[in-house]
C-alpha positions in Angstrom: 17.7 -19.2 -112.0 21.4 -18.8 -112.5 23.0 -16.9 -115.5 26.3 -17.8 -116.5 29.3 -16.2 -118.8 31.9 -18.2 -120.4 34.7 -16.3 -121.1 38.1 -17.4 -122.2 37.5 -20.9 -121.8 35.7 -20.2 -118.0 32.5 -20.4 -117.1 32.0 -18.1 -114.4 28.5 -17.4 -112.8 27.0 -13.5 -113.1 24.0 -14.1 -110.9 22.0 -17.1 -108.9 18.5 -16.7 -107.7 17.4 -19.2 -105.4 13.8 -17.8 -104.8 11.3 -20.6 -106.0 9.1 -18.6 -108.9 5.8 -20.9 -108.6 3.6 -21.8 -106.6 4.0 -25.9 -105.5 1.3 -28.3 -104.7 0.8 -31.1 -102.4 -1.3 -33.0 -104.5 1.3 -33.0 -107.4 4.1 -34.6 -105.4 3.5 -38.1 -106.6 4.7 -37.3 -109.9 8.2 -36.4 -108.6 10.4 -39.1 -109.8 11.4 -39.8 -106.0 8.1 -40.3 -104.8 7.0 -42.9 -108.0 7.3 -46.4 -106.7 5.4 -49.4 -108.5 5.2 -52.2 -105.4 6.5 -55.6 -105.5 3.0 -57.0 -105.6 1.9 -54.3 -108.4 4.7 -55.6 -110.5 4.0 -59.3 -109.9 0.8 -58.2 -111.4 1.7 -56.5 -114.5 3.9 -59.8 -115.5 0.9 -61.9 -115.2 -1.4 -59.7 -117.3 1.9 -59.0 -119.9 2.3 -62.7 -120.2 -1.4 -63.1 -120.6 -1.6 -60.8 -123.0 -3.4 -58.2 -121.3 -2.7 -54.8 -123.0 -0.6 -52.2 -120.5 -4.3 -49.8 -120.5 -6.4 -52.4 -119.6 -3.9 -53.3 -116.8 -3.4 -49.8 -115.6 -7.3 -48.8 -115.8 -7.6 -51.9 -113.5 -5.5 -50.7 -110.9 -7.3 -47.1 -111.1 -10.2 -48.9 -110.5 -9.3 -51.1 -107.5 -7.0 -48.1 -105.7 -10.1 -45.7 -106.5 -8.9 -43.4 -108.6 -5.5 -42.3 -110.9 -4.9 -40.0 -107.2 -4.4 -42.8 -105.2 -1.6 -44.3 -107.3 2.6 -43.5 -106.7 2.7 -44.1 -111.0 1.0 -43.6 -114.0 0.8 -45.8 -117.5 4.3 -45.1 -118.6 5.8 -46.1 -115.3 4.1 -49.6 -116.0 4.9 -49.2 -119.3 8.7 -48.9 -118.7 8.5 -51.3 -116.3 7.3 -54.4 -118.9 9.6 -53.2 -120.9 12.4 -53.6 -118.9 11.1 -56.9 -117.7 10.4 -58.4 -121.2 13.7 -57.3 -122.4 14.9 -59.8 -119.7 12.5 -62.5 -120.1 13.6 -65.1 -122.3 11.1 -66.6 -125.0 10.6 -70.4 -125.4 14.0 -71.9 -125.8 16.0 -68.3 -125.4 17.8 -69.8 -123.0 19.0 -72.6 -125.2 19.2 -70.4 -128.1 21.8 -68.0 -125.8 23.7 -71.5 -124.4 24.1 -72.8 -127.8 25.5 -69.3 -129.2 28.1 -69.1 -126.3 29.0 -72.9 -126.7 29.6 -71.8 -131.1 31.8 -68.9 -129.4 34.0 -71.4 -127.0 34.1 -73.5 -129.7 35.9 -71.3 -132.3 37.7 -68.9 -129.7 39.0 -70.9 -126.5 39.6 -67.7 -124.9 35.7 -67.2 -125.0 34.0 -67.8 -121.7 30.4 -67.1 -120.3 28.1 -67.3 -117.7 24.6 -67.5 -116.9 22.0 -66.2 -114.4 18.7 -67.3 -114.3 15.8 -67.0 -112.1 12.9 -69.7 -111.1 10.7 -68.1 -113.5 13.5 -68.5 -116.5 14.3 -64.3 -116.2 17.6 -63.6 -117.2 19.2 -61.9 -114.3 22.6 -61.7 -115.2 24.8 -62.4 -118.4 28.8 -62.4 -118.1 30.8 -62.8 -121.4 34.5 -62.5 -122.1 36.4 -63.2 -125.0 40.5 -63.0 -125.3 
């Protein structure tokens, strides 16, 4: 706990207690944010059933099932949860990529100062987008 005064445009500390005031458990430490990790190969999997249509609980009670229980997993739903959404935000749709080319080639077009690039991955993921206009 630290208390604080701010005085005259300073903030100046009146007291810091370092002593920890509850009790910590083992069993708990997978919810740190440090400690939550969703593997390689777990994530592979979520983009199959996301782009299969599978809904994120039937995905994630399918992992508690294989691993044995939600104890045995580094994550819970809303870590998969955040994770498709960060992937689908960088997916592109049928013909996004096109859609995205032909927008930057209407931008060259009427600004000649305009220029772009492109990154894409072998599954057609955007990786990385660079635009610049004068």
């Amino acid at each position: 706990m630290i208390n604080a005064l701010f005085r005259k445009g300073v903030l100046t500390l009146s007291s810091v207690n370092n002593t920890h005031n509850h009790g910590l458990s083992p069993r708990k430490t997978r919810f740190f944010r440090c400690n939550k990790e969703v593997s390689e190969s777990i994530k592979r999997l979520l983009d199959i059933n996301d782009q299969a249509g599978i809904r994120m609980n039937k995905s994630f009670v399918s992992l508690v099932q294989k691993v044995g229980g939600f104890e045995n997993l580094s994550f819970n739903e809303k870590d998969c949860r955040n994770y498709i959404d960060r992937a689908s935000h960088l997916r592109l749709g049928k013909g996004g990529a096109g859609t995205l080319r032909e927008y930057f080639a209407w931008m060259q077009y009427k600004n000649d100062g305009f220029f772009s690039l492109m990154d894409m991955d072998d599954d057609g993921r955007l990786r990385n987008v660079f635009w610049a206009d004068a």
